[in-house]
N, C-alpha and C positions, 0 to 999 in steps of 0.2 A: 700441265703443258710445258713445265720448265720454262718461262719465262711469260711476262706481258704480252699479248695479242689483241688484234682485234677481229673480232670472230664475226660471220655475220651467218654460220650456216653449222649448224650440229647436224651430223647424219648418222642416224644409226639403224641396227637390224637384230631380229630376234634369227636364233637357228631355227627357221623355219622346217627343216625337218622333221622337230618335233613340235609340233605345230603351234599356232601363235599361243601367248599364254599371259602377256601382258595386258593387265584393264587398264590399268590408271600407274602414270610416273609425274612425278615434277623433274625438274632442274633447276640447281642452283648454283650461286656464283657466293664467294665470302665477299662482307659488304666491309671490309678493312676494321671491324671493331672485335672480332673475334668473334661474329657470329654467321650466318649468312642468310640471303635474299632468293626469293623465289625471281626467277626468269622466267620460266616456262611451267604450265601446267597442261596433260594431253592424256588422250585416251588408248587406244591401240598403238601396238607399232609395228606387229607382221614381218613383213620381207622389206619394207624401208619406212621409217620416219624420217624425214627432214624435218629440221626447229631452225624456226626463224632467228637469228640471234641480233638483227638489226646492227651491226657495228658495234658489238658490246666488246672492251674492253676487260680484258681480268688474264689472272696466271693460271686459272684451276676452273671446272666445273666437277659436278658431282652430278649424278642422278638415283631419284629414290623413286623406286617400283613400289606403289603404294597398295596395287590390287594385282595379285595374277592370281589364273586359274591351276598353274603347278610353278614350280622351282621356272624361274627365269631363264633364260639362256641366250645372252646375248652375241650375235655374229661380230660383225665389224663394227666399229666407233669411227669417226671421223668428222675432225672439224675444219671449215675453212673460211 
């Protein structure tokens, strides 16, 4: 993110084009000891997932695609 935020809203999109293809991702935030914390755990994501991020605080998220049906493809990212 290039700096500290507080986030309360992760939005993201598969290229639905080629059609959905995510099962299962987490999200994670580094928890300041060199390693990092689950935030979020979810199943699909299609044409929008919105992640609740409640006023989490941090400089960086990640996201790990832990199940899909072919190669990922994700559209837009966006946090607010």
């Amino acid at each position: 993110l290039g700096k500290s935020m507080t986030l309360n809203y992760l939005v993201f999109a598969e290229n639905i084009a080629e059609g959905q293809r995510i099962e299962n991702f987490f999200i994670q935030k580094p928890n300041g000891f060199g390693g990092w914390d689950n935030v979020f755990e979810g199943t699909t994501v299609g044409n929008k997932r919105i992640v609740p991020l409640n006023g989490l605080t941090t400089d960086m998220l990640r996201i790990f695609v832990t199940s899909s049906r072919d190669t990922p493809e994700f559209g837009k990212i966006s946090v607010y």
